[in-house]
N, C-alpha and C positions, 0 to 999 in steps of 0.2 A: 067511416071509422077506421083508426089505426090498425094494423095486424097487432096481434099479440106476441110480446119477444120471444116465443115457443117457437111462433111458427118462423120469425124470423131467423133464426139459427136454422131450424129447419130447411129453408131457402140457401142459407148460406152453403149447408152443406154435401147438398146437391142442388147443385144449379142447374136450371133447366138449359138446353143444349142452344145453339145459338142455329137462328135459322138464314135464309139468306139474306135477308132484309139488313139484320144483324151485319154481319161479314161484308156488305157492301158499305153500312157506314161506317165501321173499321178503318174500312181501307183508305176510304179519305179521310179520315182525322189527321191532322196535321199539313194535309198538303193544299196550299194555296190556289188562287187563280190560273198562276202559271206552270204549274205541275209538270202538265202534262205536257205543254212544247216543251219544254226545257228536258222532260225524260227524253224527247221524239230528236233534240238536235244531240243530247249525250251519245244518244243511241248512232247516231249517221255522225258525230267525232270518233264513234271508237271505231264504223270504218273503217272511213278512212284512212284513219292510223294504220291499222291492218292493210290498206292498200297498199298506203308507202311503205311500208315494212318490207312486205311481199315485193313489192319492184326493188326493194333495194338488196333483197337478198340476204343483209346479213341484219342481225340485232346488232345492237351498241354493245360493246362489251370496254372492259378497263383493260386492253392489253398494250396500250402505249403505243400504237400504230394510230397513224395517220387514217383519215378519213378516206374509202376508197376514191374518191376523186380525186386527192392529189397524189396517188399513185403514182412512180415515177419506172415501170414495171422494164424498157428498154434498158433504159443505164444500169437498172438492180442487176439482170441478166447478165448485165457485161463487167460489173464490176465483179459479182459470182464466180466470170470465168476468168478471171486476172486474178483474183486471189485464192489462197490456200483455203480449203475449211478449218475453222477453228474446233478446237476439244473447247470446254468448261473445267474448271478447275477455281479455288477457292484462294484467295490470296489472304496468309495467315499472318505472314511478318515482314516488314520493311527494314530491311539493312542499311545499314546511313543513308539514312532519309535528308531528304537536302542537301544532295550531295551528285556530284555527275556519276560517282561509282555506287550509285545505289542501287541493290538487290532484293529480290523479292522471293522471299519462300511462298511454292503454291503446292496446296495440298490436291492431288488429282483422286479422287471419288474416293476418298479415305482411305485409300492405297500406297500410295508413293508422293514425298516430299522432294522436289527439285528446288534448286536456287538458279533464280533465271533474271536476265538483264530484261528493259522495258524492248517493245519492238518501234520499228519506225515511223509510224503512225500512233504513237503514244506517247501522251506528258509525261511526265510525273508527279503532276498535278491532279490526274484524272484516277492515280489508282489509292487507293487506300486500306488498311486492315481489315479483313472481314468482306471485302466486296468478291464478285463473283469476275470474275475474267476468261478473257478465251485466251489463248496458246497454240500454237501450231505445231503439232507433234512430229517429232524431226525424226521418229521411228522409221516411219513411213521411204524416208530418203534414204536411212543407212544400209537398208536391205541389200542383199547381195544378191545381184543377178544372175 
């Protein structure tokens, strides 16, 4: 015979607690024949990821450098000590642009406005309004010994 809808509300609203029997076939609802290798090789991929990771030292990151293997770290060195360090400074306005006499306003850390020519490793193709440029601050030489 049916329960009576009394007691079935009654059931509803305290459910009797779930034992272990319960909670094991839970656990496998929904998962298939191959479950369980497929957790077992997930499991030894994310390893290994972690291996290679750990040997290689660094994570991936987006910072526009080369991959440490083609590292060219001799010539960086020696190019380093042939050239000046560069400042950072903002290039805000082009003075006749297409033009061999074209000047560039750069604003240096929201401080001081200079008008300055391209240097000799530079197009003037390469520079434009709004981009960020280096400069080689000529303070440094005028100092008086």
């Amino acid at each position: 015979m049916a329960p009576e809808p009394d007691e079935e509300l009654k059931d509803e609203k305290n459910p009797r607690p779930l034992d272990e029997d319960d909670i094991a076939l839970l656990k496998t609802y929904g998962l298939g024949p191959y479950s369980t290798s497929i957790k077992k090789v997930e499991k030894e991929i994310k390893e290994m990821a972690k291996k290679v990771n750990d040997l290689c030292g660094i994570k991936e990151s987006d910072t526009g450098l080369a991959a440490p293997s083609q590292w060219d770290l001799v010539s960086d060195k020696q190019m380093m000590q042939e050239e000046q360090p560069l400042q950072v400074a903002r290039c805000t306005k082009i003075i006749n642009p297409n033009t061999e006499d074209a000047k560039y306003v750069i604003n240096v850390k929201q401080i001081a406005k200079f008008v300055v020519g391209l240097g000799e490793k530079v197009s003037p193709t390469d520079i434009e309004e709004g981009m960020r440029v280096g400069y080689v601050s000529s303070l440094e030489s005028s100092k008086h010994s």
